[in-house]
N, C-alpha and C positions, 0 to 999 in steps of 0.2 A: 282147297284140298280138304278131304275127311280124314278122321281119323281112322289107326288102322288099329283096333282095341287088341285083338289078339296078336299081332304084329306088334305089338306094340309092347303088351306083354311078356312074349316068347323073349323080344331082345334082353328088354331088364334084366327077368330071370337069367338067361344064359350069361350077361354081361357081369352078375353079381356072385352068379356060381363059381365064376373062372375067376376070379380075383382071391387074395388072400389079406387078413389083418397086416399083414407086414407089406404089401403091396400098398398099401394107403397110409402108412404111419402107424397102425394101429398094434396095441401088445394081441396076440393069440392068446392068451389065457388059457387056461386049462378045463377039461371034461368038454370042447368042442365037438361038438358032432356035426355040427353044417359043414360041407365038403367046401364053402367059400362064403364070403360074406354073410351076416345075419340079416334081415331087412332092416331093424333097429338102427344097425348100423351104415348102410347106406343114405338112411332117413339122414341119420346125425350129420356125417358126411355132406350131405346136398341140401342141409340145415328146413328143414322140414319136419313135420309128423309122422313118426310111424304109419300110422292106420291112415293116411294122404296116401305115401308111399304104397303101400300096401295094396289100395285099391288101383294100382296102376297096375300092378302084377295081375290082380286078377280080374282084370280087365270090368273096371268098375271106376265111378264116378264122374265129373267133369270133365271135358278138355282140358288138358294140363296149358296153361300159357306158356307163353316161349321164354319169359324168365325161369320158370319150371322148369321147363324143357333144356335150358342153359345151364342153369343150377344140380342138377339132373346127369349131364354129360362130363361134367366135372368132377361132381363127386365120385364118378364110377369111374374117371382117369380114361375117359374116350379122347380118341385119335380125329382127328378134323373131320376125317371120313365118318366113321363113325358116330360124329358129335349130328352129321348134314343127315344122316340114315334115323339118327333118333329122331330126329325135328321132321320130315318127313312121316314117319310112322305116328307121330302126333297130328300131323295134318297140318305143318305151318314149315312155311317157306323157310331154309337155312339160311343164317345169317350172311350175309356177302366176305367174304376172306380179305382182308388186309392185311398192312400192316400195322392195325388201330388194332387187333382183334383181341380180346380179352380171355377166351380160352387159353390154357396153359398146356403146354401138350403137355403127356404121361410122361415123358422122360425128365423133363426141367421137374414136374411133381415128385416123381421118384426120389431125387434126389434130393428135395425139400425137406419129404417126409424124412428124410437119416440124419437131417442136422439138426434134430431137438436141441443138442445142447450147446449149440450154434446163432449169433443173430443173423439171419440170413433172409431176403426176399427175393420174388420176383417181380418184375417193373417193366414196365413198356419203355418206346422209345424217350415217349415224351415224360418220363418220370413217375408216373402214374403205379402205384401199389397195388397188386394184384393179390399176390401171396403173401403174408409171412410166420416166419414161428416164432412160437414162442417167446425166447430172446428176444429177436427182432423185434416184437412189440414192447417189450418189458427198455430196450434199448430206443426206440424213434416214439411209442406211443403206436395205437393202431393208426398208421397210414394211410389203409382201406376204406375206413368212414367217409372220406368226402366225394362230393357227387359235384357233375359239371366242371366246367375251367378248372375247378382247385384242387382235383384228384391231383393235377398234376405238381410237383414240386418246383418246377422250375417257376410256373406260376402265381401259386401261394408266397414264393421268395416275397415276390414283390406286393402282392395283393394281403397277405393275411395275416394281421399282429400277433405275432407272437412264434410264426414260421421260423424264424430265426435264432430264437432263443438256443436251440439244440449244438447251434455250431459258434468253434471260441470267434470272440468280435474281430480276431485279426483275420481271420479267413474269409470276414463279409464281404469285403470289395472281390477276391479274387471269385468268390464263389456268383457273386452277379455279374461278373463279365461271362463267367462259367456258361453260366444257366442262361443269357443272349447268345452268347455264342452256340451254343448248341442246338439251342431253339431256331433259327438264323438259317444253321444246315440242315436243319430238320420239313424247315418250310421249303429252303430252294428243293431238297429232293421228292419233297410230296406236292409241291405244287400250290398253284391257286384253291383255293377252296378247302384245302386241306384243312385238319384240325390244328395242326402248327402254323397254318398260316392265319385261323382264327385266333389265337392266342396271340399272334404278336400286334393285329390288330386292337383288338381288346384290352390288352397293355397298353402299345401308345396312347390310345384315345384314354384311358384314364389322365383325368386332373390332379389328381392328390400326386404324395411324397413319389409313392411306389411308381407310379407310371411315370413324374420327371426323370427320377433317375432309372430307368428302364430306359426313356428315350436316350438320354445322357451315353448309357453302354451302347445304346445299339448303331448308335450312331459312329462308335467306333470302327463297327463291319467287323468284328474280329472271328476270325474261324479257326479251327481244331484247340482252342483251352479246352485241355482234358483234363476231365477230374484228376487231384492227387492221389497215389496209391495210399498214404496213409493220410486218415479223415481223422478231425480231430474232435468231439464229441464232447459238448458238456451237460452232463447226466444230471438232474435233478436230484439226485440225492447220492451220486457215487462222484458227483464234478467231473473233472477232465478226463478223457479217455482218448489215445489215441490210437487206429484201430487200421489194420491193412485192408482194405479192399480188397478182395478178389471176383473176378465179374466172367461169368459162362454165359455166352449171348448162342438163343435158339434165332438162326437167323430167316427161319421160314416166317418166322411173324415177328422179327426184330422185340422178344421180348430177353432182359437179360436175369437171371441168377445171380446177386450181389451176395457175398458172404463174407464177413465182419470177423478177423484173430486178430490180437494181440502176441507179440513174441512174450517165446517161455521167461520165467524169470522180469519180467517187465512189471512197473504198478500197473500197468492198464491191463496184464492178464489177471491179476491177483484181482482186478476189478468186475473183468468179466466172469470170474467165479462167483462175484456175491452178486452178478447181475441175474445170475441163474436163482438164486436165493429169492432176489426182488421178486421175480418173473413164476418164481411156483408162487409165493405169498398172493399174487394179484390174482393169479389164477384160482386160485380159490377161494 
């Protein structure tokens, strides 16, 4: 496939014009004159260059690659469709749709963006961090950094030192029967080959601690341990927090929206106020 530079162009623009600061998170500020987006800030958005971006609009520079192209459909809060029409118009096959798929559609984003003062993400089936804000990093640490097997959590449990630290010692046993059992259902529903059926492969065959007792749970069979509603959290610098879970699952791509309160009047909200504190301090 060729690129299509003015097709290509035309989208962006129209795509950037029709959106607003407050449609992506962002403050509107004052003396605006762009009728939608700035490019600056789509750039920031889709974590690129200005003058990168820039030459896409005006139909100038390289082929953009398909992480480009991914990167690209997300920051501007594109719809599947959407996302498959921009990768086309770049001249590269769209990604096949699952339910692996790492785009986030616009509405679970929407929704992201209004919980600034919130720890909240979104995650795939397999545990995997796609989104989160602010809090939420300030609260789990960026989640999103790891690449391969370890993005996923249920994973890292067993594979990665120090994975554990965040949660208090008494909830380790139930939280690895947790994280088999859910891996378990994950694999019977996607089958052979699937990425849940690599990982539990991957587990067993490990030698060390992690993969004995990995085999140890799995070996129980156990199916549906569902996470507890409240997670109890020990913060590196604020200690125990113990925090409700609420989960909004987009179920076209089985990814979910996890969002992190404390009750009024509780130490663990008085805690989640100075977690906002932490969480501007790192930010800047």
């Amino acid at each position: 496939m060729s690129i299509d530079r003015a097709g290509l162009a035309e989208f962006l623009r129209r795509r950037r014009e029709s959106l607003q600061p407050n449609d992506v998170g962002l403050p509107r500020g004052e003396r605006r004159r762009t009728s939608g987006l700035r490019r600056e800030e789509v750039a920031a958005l889709c974590h690129m260059s200005t003058d990168y971006y820039s030459r896409l609009e005006r139909e100038r520079g390289p082929q953009p690659s398909e992480q480009m192209i991914a990167a690209i459909a997300q920051g501007l809060h594109l719809t599947l469709d959407e996302r498959d029409h921009l990768f086309r118009l770049a001249g590269h096959n769209p990604p096949a749709r699952s339910a692996y798929g790492d785009h986030v559609s616009p509405g679970l984003l929407r929704i992201l963006d209004r919980l600034d003062d919130t720890p909240a993400e979104i995650v795939t089936e397999l545990g995997e961090t796609l989104r989160q804000t602010r809090l939420g990093v300030a609260l789990t640490g960026d989640t999103t950094r790891f690449s391969g097997p370890e993005r996923s959590l249920g994973y890292r449990w067993f594979t990665v030192p120090g994975a554990r630290s965040l949660y208090a010692p008494e909830e380790h046993e139930f939280l690895s029967r947790m994280f088999a059992s859910g891996l378990r259902q994950i694999a019977t529903l996607r089958g052979p080959g699937s990425r849940a059926a690599s990982y539990v492969e991957l587990l067993r065959g490990r030698a060390d601690a992690g993969g004995e007792e990995f085999r140890r749970v799995w070996e129980l069979h156990e199916v549906g341990v569902r996470p507890r509603e409240v997670k109890r959290f020990v913060h590196p610098e604020l200690g125990l927090m113990e925090l409700t879970c609420q989960s909004l699952q987009d179920a076209e791509q089985s990814h979910h929206l996890l969002v992190y309160t404390a009750a009024p009047g509780s130490e663990s909200y008085e805690k989640l106020e100075l977690l906002g504190v932490i969480g501007a301090r790192e930010l800047r």
